[in-house]
GUTIKE-806129 format. One record per residue (C-alpha): x, y, z. Coordinates in pm, whole numbers, plus 50000, padded with zeros to 5 digits. Layout:
% residues N
{x->X | y->Y | z->Z}
...
This chain:
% residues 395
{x->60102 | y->87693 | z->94630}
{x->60191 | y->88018 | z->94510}
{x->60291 | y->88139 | z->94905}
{x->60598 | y->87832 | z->94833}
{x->60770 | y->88059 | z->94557}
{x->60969 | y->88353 | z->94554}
{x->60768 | y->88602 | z->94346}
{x->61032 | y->88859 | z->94189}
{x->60974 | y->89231 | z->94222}
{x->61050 | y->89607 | z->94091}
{x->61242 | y->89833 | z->94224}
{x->61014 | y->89947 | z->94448}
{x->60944 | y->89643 | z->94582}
{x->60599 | y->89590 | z->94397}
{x->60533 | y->89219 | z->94278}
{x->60594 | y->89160 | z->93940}
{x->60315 | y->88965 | z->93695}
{x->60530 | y->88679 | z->93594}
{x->60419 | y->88474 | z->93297}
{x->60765 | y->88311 | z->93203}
{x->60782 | y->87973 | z->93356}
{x->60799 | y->87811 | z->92977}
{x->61112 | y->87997 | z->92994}
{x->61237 | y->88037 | z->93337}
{x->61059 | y->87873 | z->93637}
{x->61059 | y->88079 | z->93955}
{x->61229 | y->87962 | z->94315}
{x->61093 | y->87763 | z->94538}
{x->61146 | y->87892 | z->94881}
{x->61294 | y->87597 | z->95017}
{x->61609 | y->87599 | z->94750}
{x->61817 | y->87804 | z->94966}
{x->61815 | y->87586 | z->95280}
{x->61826 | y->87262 | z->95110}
{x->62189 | y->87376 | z->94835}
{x->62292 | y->87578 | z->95179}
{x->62260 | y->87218 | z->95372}
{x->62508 | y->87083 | z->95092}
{x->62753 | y->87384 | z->95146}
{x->62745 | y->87326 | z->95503}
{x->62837 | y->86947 | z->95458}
{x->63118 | y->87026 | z->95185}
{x->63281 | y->87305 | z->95459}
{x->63239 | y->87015 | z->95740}
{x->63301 | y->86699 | z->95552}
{x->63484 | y->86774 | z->95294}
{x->63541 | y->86440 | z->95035}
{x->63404 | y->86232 | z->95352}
{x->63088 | y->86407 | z->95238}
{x->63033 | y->86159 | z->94979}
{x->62983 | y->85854 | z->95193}
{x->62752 | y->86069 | z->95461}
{x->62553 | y->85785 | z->95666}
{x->62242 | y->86079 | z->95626}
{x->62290 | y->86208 | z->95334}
{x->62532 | y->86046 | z->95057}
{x->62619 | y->86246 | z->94779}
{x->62749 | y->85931 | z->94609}
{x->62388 | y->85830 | z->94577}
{x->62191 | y->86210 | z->94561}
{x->62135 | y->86116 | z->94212}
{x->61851 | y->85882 | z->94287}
{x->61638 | y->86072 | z->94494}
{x->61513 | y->86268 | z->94151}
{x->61409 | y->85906 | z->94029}
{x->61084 | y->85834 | z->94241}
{x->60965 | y->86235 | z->94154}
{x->61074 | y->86235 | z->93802}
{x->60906 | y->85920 | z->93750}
{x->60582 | y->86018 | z->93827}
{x->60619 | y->86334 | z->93588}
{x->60653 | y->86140 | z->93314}
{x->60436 | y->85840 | z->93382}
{x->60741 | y->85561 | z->93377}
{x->60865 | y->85338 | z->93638}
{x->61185 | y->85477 | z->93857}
{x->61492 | y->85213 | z->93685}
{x->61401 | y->85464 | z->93322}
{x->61460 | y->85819 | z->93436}
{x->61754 | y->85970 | z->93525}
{x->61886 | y->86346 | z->93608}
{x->62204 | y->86420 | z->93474}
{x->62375 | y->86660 | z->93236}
{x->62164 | y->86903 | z->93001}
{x->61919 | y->86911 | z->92759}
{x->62114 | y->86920 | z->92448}
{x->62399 | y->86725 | z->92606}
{x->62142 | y->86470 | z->92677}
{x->61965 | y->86436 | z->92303}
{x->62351 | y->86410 | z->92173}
{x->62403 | y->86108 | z->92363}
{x->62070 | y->85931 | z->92333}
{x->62079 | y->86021 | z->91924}
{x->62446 | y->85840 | z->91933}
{x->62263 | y->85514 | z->92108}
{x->61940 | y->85572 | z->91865}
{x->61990 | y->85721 | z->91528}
{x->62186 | y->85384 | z->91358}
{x->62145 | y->85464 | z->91015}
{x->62099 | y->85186 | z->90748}
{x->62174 | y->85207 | z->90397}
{x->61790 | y->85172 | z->90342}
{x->61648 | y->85350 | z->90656}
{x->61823 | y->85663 | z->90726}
{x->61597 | y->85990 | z->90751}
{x->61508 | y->86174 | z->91064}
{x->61128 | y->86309 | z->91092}
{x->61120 | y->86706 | z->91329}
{x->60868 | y->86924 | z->91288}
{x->60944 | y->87264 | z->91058}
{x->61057 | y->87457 | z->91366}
{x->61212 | y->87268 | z->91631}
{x->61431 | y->87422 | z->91818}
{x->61756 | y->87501 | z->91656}
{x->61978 | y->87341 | z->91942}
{x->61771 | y->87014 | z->91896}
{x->61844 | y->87063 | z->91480}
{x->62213 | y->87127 | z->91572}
{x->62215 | y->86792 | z->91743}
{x->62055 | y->86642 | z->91468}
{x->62272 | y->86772 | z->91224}
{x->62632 | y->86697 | z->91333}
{x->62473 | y->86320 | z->91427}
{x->62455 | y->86306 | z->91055}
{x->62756 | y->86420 | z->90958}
{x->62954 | y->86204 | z->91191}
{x->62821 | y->85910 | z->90990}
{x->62899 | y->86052 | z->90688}
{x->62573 | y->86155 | z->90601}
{x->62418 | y->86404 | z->90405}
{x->62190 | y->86661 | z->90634}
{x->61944 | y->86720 | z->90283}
{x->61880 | y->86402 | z->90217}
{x->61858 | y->86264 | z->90578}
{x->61684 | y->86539 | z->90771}
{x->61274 | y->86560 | z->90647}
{x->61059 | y->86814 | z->90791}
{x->60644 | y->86832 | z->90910}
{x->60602 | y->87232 | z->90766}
{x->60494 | y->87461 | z->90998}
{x->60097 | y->87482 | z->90959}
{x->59964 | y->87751 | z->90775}
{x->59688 | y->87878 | z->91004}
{x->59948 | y->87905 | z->91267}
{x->59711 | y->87672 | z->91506}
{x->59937 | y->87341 | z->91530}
{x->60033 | y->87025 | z->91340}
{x->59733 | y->86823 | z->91252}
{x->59773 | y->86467 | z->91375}
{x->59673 | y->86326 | z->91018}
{x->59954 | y->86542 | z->90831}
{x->60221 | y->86381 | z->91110}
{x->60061 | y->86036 | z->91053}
{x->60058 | y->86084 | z->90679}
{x->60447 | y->86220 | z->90650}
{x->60544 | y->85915 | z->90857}
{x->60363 | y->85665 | z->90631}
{x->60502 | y->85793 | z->90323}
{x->60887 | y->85819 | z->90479}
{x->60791 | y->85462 | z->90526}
{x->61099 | y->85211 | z->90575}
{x->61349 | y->85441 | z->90492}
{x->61267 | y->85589 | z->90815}
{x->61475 | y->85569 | z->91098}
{x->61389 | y->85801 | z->91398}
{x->61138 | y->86053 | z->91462}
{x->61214 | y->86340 | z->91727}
{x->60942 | y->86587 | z->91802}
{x->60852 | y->86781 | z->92110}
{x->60614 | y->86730 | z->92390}
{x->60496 | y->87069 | z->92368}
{x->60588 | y->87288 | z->92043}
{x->60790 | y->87595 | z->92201}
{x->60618 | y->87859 | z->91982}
{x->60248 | y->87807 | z->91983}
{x->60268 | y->87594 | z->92279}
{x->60064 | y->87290 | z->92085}
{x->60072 | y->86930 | z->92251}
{x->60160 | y->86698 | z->92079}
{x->59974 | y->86375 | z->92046}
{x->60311 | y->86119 | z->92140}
{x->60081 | y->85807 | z->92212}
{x->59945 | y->85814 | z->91874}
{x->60283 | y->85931 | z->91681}
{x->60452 | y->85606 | z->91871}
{x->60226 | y->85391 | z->91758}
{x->60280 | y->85565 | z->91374}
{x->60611 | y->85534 | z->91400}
{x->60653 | y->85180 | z->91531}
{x->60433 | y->85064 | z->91245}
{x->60693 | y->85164 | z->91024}
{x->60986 | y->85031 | z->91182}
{x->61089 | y->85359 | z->91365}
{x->61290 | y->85502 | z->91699}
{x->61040 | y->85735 | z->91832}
{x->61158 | y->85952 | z->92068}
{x->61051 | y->86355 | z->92234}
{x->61201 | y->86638 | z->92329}
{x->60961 | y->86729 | z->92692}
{x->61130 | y->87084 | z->92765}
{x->60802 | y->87262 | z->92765}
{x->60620 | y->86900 | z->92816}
{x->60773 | y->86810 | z->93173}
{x->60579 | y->86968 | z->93466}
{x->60317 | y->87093 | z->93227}
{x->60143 | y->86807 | z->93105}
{x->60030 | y->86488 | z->93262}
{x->60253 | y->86172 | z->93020}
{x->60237 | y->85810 | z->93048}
{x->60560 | y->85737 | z->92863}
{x->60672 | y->85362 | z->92957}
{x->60306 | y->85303 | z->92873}
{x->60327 | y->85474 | z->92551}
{x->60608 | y->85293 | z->92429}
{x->60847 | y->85568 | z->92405}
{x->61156 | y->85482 | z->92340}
{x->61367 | y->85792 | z->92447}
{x->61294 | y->86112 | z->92589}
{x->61504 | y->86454 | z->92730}
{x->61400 | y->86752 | z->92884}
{x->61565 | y->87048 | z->93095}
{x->61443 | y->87170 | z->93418}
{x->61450 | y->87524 | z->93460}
{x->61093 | y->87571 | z->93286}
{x->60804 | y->87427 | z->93446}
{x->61032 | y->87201 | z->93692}
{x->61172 | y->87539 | z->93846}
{x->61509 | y->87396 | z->93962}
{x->61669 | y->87675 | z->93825}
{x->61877 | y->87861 | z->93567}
{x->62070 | y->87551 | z->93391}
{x->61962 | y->87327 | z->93615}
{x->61990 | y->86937 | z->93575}
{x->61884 | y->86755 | z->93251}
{x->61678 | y->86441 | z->93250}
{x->61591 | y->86130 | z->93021}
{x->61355 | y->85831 | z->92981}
{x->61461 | y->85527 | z->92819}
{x->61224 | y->85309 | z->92793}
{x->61293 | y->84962 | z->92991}
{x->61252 | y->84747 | z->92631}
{x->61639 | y->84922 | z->92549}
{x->61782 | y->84890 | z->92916}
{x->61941 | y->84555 | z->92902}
{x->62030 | y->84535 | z->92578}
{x->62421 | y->84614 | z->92496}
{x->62306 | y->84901 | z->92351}
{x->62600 | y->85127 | z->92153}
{x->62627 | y->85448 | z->92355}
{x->62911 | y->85692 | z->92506}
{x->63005 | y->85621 | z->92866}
{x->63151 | y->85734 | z->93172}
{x->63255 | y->85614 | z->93497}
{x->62918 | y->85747 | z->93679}
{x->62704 | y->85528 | z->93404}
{x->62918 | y->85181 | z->93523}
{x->62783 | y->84949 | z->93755}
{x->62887 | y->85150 | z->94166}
{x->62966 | y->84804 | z->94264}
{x->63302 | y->84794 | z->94044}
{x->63340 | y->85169 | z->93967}
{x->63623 | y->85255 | z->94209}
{x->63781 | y->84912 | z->94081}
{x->63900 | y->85111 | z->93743}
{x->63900 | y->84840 | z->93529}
{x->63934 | y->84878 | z->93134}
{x->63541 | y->84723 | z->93113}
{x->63245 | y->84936 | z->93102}
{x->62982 | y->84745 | z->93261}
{x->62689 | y->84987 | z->93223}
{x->62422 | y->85016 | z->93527}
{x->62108 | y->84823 | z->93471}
{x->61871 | y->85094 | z->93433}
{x->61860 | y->85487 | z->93245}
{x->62205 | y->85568 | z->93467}
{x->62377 | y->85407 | z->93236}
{x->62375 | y->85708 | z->93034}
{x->62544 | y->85904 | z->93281}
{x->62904 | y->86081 | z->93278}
{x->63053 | y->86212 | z->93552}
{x->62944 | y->86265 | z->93900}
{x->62650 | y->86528 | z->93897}
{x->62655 | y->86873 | z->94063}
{x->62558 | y->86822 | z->94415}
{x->62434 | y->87190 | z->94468}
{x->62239 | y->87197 | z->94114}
{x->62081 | y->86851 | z->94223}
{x->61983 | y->86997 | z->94574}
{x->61771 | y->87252 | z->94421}
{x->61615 | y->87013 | z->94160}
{x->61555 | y->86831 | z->94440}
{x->61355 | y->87123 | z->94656}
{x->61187 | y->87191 | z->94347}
{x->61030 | y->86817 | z->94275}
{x->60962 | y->86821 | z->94625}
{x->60660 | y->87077 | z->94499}
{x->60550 | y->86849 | z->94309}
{x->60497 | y->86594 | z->94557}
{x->60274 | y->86793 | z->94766}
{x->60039 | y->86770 | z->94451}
{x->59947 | y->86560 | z->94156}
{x->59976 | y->86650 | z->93770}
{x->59601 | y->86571 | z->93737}
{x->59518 | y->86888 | z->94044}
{x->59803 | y->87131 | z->93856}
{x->59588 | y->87025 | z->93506}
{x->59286 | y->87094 | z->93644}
{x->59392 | y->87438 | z->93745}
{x->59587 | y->87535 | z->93467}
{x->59273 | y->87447 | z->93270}
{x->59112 | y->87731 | z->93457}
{x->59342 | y->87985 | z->93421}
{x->59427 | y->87909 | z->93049}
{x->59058 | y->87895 | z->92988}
{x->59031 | y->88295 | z->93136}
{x->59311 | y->88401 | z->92913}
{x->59205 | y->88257 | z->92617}
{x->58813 | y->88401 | z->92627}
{x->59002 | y->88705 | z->92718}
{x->59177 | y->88740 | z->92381}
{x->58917 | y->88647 | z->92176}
{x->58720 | y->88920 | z->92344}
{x->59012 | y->89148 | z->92254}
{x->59025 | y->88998 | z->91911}
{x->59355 | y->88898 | z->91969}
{x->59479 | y->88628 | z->91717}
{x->59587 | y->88302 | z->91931}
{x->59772 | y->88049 | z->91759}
{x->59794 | y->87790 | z->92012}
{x->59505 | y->87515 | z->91949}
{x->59185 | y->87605 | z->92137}
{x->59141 | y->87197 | z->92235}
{x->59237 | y->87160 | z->92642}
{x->59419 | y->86809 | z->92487}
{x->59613 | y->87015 | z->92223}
{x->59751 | y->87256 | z->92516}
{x->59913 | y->87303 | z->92845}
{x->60004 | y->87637 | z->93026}
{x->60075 | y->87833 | z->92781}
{x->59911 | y->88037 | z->92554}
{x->60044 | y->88212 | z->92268}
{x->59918 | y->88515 | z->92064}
{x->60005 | y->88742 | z->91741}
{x->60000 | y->89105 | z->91713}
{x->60094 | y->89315 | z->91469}
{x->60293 | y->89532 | z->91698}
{x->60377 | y->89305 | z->91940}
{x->60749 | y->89435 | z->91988}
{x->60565 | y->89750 | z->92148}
{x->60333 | y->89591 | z->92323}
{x->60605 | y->89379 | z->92477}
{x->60816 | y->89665 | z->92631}
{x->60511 | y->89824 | z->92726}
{x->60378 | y->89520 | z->92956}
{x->60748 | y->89490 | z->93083}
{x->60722 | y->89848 | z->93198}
{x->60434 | y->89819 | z->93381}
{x->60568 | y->89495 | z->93576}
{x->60406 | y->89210 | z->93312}
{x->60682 | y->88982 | z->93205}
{x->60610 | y->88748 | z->92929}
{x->60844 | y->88672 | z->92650}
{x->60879 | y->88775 | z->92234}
{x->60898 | y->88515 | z->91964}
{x->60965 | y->88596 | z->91553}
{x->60934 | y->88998 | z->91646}
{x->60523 | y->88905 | z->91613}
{x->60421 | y->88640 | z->91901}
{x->60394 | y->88707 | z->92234}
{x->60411 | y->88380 | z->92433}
{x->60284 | y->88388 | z->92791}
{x->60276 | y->88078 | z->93048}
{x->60012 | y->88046 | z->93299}
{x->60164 | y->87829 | z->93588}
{x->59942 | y->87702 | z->93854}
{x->60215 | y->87676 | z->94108}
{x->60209 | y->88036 | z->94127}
{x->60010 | y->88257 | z->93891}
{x->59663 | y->88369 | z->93998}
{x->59325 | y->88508 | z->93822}
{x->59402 | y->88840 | z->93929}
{x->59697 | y->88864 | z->93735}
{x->59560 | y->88770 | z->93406}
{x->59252 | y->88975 | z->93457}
{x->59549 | y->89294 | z->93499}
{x->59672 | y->89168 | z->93131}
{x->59376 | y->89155 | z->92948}
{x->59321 | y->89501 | z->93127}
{x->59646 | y->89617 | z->93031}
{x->59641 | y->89469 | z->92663}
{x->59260 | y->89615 | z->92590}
{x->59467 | y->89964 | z->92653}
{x->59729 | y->89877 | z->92444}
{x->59526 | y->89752 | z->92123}
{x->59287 | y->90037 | z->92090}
């Protein structure tokens, strides 16, 4: 699949090694003609172009559905694309965290990601909250090598009733760790919990069976793995048990029911399924290239990207422990997806070094190198170059 990307390249016109789709995904050469076929509409239809017997813009929206769907193992009526990340987890917090005088706290891991803990925070403070004694914390392992599932399980029972949502990721940003959802679900719900995941470094990496999980909420962005993009479109899952309940949320006109929302009445009649959540009308040009990129995904199947990334994860990692090079993402193919991340003493060095000779991976805490191996479009031969490159380094 690699030939369907763009691979980016030096000055001199020399592919680079790219091992940065947990940060930025690369292009899929179809983007360009599918956002040019929306410029082309806009400069010929103008407005008209969003009742287009072809190719609606009214409706783009739920093309992503069907794809999205299948990413995250739910039916089509609980995903949605809309929005971003963060903008996303504000609005699904405002439906889910409903804080009791008896169940109140929120369980994240040590170090989630501070826009998710921003989120978090100001949630709590708009009901008058206090971010101490609401906010409790799984610490970050000592060994560096990922949360054990008995620590998660054995926070969770002792927050017991008093706790009201949970919110950890798919995929742990730093070490790359999966995290075991089915089983923290089924933790949480024993205790009268929200469970719910943050799947930015989950989505397109790892295969998920959400609806049958019993997941109650989910986000994610899709410039990483999905490759639709810098800022591209946000998702969510909400899980069909929440969908027709008259659940407290924010709304817009997009998320009322299209049969009455050009009738502007003073009633917000929410759609019967996870577009209920919606806004505004999405961007039609940041939807067209979420849409070529899920089209990638449909020439494929999450169990045939797995299978690969298993092989190309499994190079790199024997490689480093050859180099004796400290990894601190779990060694378990269940505990991990595409990327692998590593600790080095001098790894700020090393860093610039690899970026000078056309290796671009990414630095975390001045001391962990973090380095995605995408099917879609990395190959052996680059990661045999690294662990070339790195032996050189290291001496």
């Amino acid at each position: 699949m690699r030939n369907n990307y763009h691979i980016p390249k030096d000055s001199q016109g020399q592919e680079l090694i790219y091992f940065a789709g947990h940060s930025l995904g690369l292009q899929p050469k179809t983007v360009q003609h599918i956002v040019d076929r929306e410029l082309l509409q806009w400069a010929n239809s103008g407005v008209e172009g969003h009742f287009d017997s072809e190719n609606a813009w009214y409706t783009y929206h739920e093309r992503m559905r069907g794809p999205l769907s299948k990413l995250v193992g739910s039916t089509t009526h609980e995903v949605a694309a809309l929005n971003s990340l963060t903008v996303n987890l504000n609005l699904l917090l405002t439906t889910f965290y409903r804080p009791t005088n008896k169940r109140y706290k929120i369980l994240v891991e040590e170090h989630l990601f501070a826009s998710d803990f921003y989120a978090l925070e100001q949630q709590v403070r708009l009901h008058g909250l206090s971010v101490k004694e609401c906010i409790e914390f799984i610490p970050w392992p000592k060994e560096n090598k990922g949360f054990p599932l008995e620590s998660i399980k054995h926070t969770i029972d002792d927050l017991g009733e008093s706790l009201a949502l949970i919110l950890l990721p798919g995929v742990q940003y730093i070490n790359g760790q999966c995290f075991p959802m089915k089983e923290i679900v089924e933790a949480g719900h024993s205790v009268g919990s929200v469970v719910g995941f943050d799947l930015a470094h989950a989505i397109g990496n790892i295969e998920m069976n959400l609806h049958e999980w019993q997941v109650d909420f989910a986000c994610w962005c899709s410039y990483k793995y999905l490759n639709s993009g810098p800022g591209g479109p946000g998702g969510i899952f909400v899980h069909e048990n929440h969908l027709n309940k008259d659940l407290p949320q924010m709304a817009g006109w997009w998320g009322n029911d299209p049969n009455g929302r050009f009738t502007m009445k003073k009633t917000f009649v929410p759609v019967s399924n996870a577009d209920r959540f919606q806004m505004s009308n999405p961007s039609i040009l940041a939807l067209a290239a979420h849409e070529a990129s899920l089209a990638e995904f449909d020439k494929t199947t999450m169990q045939d990207l797995r299978k690969e990334a298993k092989s190309l994860t499994d190079l790199a990692f024997k490689g480093f422990e050859n180099l004796n090079i400290d990894i601190i993402t779990p060694s378990e193919w269940d505990k991990r997806g595409n990327q692998l991340s590593i600790e080095l003493n001098n790894a700020i060095e090393i860093h610039k070094a690899l970026r000078a000779e056309g290796i671009i991976c990414d630095l975390r805490d001045k001391n962990i190198l973090r380095l995605a191996f995408c099917p879609m479009y990395n190959k052996p031969e680059e990661i045999a170059l690294l662990l070339e490159r790195l032996e050189e380094l290291i001496r």
